[in-house]
N, C-alpha and C positions, 0 to 999 in steps of 0.2 A: 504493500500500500504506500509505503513512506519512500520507498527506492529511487523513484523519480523524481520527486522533490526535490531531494538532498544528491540526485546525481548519483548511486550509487548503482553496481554492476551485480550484487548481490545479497544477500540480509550478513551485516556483517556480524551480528551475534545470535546465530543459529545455537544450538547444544550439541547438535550432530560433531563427532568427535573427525573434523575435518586435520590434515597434517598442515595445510598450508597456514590455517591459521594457527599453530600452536606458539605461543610466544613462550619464548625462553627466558622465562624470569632464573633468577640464581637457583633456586632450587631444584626448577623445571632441568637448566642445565645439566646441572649436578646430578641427579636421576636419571637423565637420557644415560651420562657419561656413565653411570654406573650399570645399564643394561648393554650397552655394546662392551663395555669390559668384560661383565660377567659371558659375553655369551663369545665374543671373539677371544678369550683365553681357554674359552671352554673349561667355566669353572663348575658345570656340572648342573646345580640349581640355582638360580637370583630371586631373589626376594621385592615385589617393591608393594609398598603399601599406602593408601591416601585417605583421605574423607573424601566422603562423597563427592562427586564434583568437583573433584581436587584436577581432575585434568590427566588420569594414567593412563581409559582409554585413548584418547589424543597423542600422549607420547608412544604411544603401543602401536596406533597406526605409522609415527613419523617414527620408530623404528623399522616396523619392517619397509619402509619406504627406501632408508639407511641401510638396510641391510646387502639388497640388491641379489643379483645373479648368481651368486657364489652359495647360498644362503637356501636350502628347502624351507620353507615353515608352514608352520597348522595352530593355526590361533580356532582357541576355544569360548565362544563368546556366554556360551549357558553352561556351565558345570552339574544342572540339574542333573543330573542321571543317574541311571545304576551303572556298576561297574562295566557289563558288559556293551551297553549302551556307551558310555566313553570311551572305552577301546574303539569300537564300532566307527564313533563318531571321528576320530584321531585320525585312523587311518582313511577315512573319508576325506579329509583336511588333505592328507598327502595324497591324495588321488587312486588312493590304491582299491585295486577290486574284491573287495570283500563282502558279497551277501551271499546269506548262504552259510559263512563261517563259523566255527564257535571262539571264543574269548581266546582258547591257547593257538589256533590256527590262525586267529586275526594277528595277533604277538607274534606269530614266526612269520606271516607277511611284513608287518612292519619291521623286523629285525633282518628281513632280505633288504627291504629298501635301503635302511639305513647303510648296511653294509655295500651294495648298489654304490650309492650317493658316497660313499669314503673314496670307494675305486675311482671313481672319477673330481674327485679333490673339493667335494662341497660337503657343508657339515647341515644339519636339522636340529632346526631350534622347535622347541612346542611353547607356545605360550598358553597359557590360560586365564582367563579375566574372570572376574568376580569369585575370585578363589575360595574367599572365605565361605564360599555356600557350598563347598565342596565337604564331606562327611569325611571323619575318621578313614573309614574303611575303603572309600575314593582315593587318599590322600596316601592311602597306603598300596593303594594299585599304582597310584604316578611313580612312586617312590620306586616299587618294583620296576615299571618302564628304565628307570634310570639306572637299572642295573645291568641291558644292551651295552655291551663295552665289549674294548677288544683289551689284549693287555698292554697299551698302549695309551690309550683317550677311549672316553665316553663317546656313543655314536650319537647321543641327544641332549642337547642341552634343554632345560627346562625353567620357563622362566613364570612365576607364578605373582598377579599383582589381584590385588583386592582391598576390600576397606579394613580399619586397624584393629577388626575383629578377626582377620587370617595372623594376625601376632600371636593373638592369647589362643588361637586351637593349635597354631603351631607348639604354644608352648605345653600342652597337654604331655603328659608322660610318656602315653601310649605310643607317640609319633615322634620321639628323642630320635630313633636314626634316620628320620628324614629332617628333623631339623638341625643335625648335624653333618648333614650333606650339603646344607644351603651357605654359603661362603662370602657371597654378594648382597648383602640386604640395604635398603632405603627406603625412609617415609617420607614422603612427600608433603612438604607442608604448603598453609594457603600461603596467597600472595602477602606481600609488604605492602603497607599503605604507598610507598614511594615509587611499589610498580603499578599501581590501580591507572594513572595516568600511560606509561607508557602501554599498559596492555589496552585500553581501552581503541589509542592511537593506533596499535601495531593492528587491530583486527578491523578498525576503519581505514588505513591505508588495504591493507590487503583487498577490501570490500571496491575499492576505487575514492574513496572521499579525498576532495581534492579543498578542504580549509572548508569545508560543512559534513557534517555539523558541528558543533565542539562541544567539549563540554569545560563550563567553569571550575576554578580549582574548589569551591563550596559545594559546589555538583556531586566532584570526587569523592571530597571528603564523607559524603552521606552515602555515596557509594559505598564507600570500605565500610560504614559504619553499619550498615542492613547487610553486606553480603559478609563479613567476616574475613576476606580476602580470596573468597571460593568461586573461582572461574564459571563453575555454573550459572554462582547467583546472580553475577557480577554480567553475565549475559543476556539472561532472564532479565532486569529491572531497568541496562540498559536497553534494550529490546524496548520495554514498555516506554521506556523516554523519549525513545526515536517515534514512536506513535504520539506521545503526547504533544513533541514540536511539529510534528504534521498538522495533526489539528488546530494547532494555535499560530501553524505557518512561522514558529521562529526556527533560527539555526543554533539557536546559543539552547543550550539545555544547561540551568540553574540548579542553584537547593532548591529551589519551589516547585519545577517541574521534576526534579529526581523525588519530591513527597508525594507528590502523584501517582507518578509511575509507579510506588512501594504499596500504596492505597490502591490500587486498581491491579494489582499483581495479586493481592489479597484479598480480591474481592469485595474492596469496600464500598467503592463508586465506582461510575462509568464515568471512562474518558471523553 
């Protein structure tokens, strides 16, 4: 609706976990760099962990984006399942022809491939998102995946991100030697009030905004202060401000229009 107005080529604060917009605040940084390490030394399992909305799917797609040609992967976006439903699901990811198979025929498919993909000099990473809704006895089949190796290197790297309820089942007893196979761990925290600014600019440059719309530094500040510093929130309420300046036809988006935007994201009024 408001795209035209303000010139813009696309909605610059969608949720959908696009790479090109992912802004690399310090932390974001810092996390990317810790999943290409963990998975280009082949350190076996990586750890990463956020709040909600913290932005891991986003870095999850601009990794494998980073990762490139060299690189098989099978991102798992639902962990629901049963065990033999994740294997299933896995090797589905890699392409492999498995219906028909049972759980240990599915595992020796996959442990061809993998071995496959060595011979010709690529290694296979598995991610899996939303981790934490993965169960005990899930968490213990991944574990087992990870024990494909030659005696040389792991044929799979595993990278597991989720909210900072995958900390406390990792730290469960029962799953000590899988959490002692994870090597590489990060949580990712929300932004700094002193990146609300440039992230806001990084995803209206990206969108096309060429000095519309803006937002005032009192704008920001009410920004950071309803979203906490959480990329979701912080797109969600500017979202609703880019709507409020449409209809009032300004460019400058204020503290008075960011109370709006928080009031009518909540359902309090209409815009």
């Amino acid at each position: 609706m408001y795209l035209d107005y303000y010139g813009l080529k696309e909605p610059p604060f969608n949720i959908t976990p696009n790479p090109r917009f992912l802004f690399f605040s310090v932390k974001h940084r810092e996390a990317f760099n810790h999943l290409l390490f963990g998975i280009r030394e082949r350190k076996g399992f990586v750890q990463l962990t956020g709040e909600v909305g913290a932005g891991k799917s986003t870095l999850c797609r601009a990794l494998l984006d980073q990762l490139g040609p060299s690189f098989s992967t099978a991102l798992i976006v639902n962990p629901s399942l049963d065990a033999d439903q994740l294997i299933k699901a896995i090797a589905m990811e890699l392409n492999l022809q498995v219906k028909g198979l049972d759980r240990l025929e599915t595992v020796a498919e996959i442990n061809r491939f993998l071995l496959q993909q060595l011979e010709h000099g690529k290694d296979t990473v598995l991610i899996i998102d939303e981790a934490q809704n993965l169960t005990p006895a899930l968490l213990e089949q991944v574990r087992l995946l990870s024990n494909l190796e030659t005696d040389e290197r792991k044929l799979l790297q595993i990278v597991l991100m989720g909210q900072p309820e995958l900390r406390d089942r990792l730290n469960e007893h029962g799953l000590r030697q899988l959490r002692q196979r994870i090597t590489v761990r990060y949580h990712l925290n929300p932004l700094r009030r002193n990146e609300i600014g440039p992230y806001v600019h990084h995803r209206l440059h990206v969108s096309g905004a060429n000095g519309a719309p803006y937002f005032t530094t009192p704008a920001l500040w009410r920004i950071y202060s309803y979203s906490k510093g959480i990329p979701r929130v912080i797109n969600a309420i500017c979202d609703k401000c880019l709507l409020a300046g449409y209809v009032a036809q300004r460019d400058k988006i204020d503290f008075g229009m960011v109370g709006v935007a928080r009031r009518e994201l909540e359902g309090q009024i209409d815009l």
